[in-house]
C-alpha positions as CSV (number, residue, x, y, z in Angstrom):
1,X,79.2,93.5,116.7
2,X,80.6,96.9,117.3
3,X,83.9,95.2,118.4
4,X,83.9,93.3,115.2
5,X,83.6,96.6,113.1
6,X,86.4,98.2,115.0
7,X,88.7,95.0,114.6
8,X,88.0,95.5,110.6
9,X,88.6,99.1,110.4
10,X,91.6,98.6,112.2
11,X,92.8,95.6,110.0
12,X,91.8,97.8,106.9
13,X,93.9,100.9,108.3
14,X,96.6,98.9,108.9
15,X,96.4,97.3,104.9
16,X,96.5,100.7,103.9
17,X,99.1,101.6,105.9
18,X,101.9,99.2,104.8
19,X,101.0,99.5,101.0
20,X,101.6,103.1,101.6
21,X,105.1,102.4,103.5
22,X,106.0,99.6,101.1
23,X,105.5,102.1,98.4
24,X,107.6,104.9,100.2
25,X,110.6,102.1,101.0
26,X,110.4,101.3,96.9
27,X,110.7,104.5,95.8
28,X,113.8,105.2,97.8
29,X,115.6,102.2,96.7
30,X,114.7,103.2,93.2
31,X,115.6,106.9,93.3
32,X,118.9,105.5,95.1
33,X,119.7,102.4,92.0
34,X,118.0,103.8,89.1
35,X,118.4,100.1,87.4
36,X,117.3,98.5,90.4
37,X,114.4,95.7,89.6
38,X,112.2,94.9,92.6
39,X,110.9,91.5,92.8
40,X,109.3,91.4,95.8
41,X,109.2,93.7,99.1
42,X,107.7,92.5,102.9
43,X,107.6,94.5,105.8
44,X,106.6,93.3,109.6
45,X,106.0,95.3,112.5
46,X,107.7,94.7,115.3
47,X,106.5,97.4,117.9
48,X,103.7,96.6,119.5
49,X,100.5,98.9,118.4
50,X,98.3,101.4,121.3
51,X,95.1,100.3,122.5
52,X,93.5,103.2,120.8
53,X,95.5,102.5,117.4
54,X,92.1,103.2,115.2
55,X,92.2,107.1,115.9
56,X,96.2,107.6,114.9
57,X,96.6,109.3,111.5
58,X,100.1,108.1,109.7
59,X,102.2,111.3,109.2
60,X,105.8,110.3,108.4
61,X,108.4,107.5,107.4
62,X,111.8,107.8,107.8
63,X,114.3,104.9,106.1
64,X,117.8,106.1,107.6
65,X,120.2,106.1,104.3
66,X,122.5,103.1,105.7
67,X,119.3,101.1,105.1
68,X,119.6,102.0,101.7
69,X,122.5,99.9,101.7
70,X,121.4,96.0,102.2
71,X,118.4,94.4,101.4
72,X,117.3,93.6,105.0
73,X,116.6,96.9,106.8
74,X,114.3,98.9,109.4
75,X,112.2,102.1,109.1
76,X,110.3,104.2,111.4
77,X,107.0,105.1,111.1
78,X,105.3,108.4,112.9
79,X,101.1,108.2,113.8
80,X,99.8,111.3,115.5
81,X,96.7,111.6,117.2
82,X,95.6,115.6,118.5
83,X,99.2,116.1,118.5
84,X,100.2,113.2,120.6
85,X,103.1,111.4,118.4
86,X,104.0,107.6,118.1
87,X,106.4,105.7,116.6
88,X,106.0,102.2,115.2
89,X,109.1,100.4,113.5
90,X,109.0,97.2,110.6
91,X,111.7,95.7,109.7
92,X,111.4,95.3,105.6
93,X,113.3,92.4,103.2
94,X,113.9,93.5,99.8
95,X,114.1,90.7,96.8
96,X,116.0,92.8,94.1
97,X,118.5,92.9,91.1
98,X,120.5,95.9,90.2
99,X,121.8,96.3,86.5
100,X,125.8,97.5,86.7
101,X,128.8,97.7,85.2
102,X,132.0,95.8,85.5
103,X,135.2,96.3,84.2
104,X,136.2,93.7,81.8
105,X,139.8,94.6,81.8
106,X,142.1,96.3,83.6
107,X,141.7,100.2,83.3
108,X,144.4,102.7,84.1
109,X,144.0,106.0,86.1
110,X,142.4,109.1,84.1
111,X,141.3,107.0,81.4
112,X,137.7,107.6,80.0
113,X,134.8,104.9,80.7
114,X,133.6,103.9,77.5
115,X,131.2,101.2,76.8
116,X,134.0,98.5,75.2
117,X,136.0,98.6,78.6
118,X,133.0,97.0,80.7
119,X,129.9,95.0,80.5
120,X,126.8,94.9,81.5
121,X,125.4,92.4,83.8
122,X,122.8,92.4,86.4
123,X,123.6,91.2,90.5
124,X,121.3,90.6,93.1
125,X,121.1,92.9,95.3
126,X,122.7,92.1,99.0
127,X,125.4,94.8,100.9
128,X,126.0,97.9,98.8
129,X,128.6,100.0,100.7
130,X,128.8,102.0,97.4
131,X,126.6,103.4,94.6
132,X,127.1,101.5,91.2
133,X,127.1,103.6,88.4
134,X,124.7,103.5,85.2
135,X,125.7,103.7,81.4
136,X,125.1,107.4,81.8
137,X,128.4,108.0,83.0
138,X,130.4,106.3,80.2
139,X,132.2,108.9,78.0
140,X,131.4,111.7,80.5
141,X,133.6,110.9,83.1
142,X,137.3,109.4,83.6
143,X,138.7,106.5,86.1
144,X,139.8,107.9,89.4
145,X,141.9,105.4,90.2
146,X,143.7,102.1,88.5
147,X,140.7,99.5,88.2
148,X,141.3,95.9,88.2
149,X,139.4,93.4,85.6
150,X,136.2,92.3,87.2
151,X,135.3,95.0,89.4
152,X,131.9,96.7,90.0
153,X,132.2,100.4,88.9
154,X,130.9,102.4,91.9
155,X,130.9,106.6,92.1
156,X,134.4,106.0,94.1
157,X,135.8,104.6,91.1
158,X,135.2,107.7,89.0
159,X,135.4,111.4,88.5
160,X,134.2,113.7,85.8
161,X,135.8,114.7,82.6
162,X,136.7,117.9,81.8
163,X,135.3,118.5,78.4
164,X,136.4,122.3,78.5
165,X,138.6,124.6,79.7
166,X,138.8,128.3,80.1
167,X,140.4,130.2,77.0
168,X,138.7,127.0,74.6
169,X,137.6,128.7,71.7
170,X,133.6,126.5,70.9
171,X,131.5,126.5,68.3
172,X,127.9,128.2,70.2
173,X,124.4,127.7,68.7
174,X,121.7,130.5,69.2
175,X,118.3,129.3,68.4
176,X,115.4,131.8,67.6
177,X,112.3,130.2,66.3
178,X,113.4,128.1,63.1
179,X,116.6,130.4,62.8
180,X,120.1,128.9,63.8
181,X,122.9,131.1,64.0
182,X,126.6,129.6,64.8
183,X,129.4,131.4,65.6
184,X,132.6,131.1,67.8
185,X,133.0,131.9,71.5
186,X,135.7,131.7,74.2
187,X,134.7,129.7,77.4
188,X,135.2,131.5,80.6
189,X,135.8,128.8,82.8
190,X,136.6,124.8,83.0
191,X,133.3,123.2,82.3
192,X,132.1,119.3,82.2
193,X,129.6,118.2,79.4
194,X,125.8,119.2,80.6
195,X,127.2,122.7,82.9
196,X,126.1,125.9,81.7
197,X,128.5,128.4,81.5
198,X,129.5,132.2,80.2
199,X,130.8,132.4,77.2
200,X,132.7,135.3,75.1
201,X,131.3,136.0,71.7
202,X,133.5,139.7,71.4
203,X,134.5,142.5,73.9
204,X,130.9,143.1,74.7
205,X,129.1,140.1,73.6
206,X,128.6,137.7,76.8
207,X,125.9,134.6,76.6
208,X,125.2,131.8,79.1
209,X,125.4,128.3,77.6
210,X,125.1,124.6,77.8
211,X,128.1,122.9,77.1
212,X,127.4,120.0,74.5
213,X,130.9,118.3,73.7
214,X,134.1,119.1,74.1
215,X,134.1,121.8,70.5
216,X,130.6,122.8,70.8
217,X,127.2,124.7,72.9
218,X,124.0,126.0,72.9
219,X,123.2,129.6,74.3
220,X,120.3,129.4,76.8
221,X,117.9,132.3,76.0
């Protein structure tokens, strides 16, 4: 009987063991492919378990970031016991699409993404060897290099657009409570859309701010 209760704890350790590295394996595929849609995920161990398995405590999982890469992978999985470490590895298959853009024409060299130059499709996910970029990038950055028609935008494809440049004279907004007061201000430095940077209202009159567009800002407080 008491071998029976053993065998059960152990099975139930073990259940609550994988949904726990299932879960961790998922949420590194979706931090790493924000439009990623995961259909299914199965992991197997493949290292064979201690005698004395019942009394090791899970303390870490480690998914190496080429595994981020392909849908069949490996991760390692630390137990301790009284400081005593062992690792334990599963292999894992995930069953996945990933929503990205391709280029439905051929785009030139330093020209800005914009939503009428691709489309948007959704792929299964298989080998990777780069990230694919989201609809968050169109209008805020540039091509990097010539694209052809039919190509998967990755972050090789693309670098950022410089919405303003030191000496540009921008419109800044200062908020305080429901007042809104706009006035003009020089930028200090080349900026991309979303970077905060110093701005020059006069002489003496220096302000940090977001930049907004490529005209405008809003003073951070």
């Amino acid at each position: 009987m008491k071998v029976l209760w053993l065998l059960l704890f152990i099975s139930i350790s073990l259940i609550a063991d994988t949904k726990k590295i299932e879960k961790y394996i998922s949420d590194k595929f979706l931090k790493t492919y924000p439009n990623m849609h995961i259909n299914s995920l199965t992991i197997k161990r493949y290292s064979k378990l201690p005698k004395d398995f019942d009394s090791y405590k899970l303390s870490e999982i480690y998914l190496a970031k080429n595994n981020l890469k392909r849908e069949k992978g490996n991760v390692s999985v630390t137990f301790t016991k009284n400081g005593q470490k062992r690792k334990i590895f599963y292999n894992f298959t995930l069953d996945a699409t990933v929503d990205v853009l391709r280029a439905n024409q051929n785009i030139q060299k330093g020209k800005t993404l914009t939503d009428d130059l691709v489309d948007f499709i959704s792929i299964k996910f298989t080998n990777f060897y780069q990230i694919p970029i989201t609809a968050y990038h169109l209008n805020r950055y540039k091509a990097k290099t010539s694209i052809i028609e039919g190509k998967i935008l990755t972050y090789r494809h693309i670098s950022k657009l410089t919405a303003v440049k030191r000496g540009d004279i921008l419109t800044a907004t200062l908020r305080d409570g429901g007042v809104i007061v706009s006035f003009p201000a020089q930028a200090l430095k080349d900026a991309y859309i979303g970077d905060v940077i110093k701005i020059k209202r006069n002489h003496n009159s220096f302000f940090k701010a977001k930049i907004i567009s490529q005209t405008q800002a809003e003073v951070i407080k």
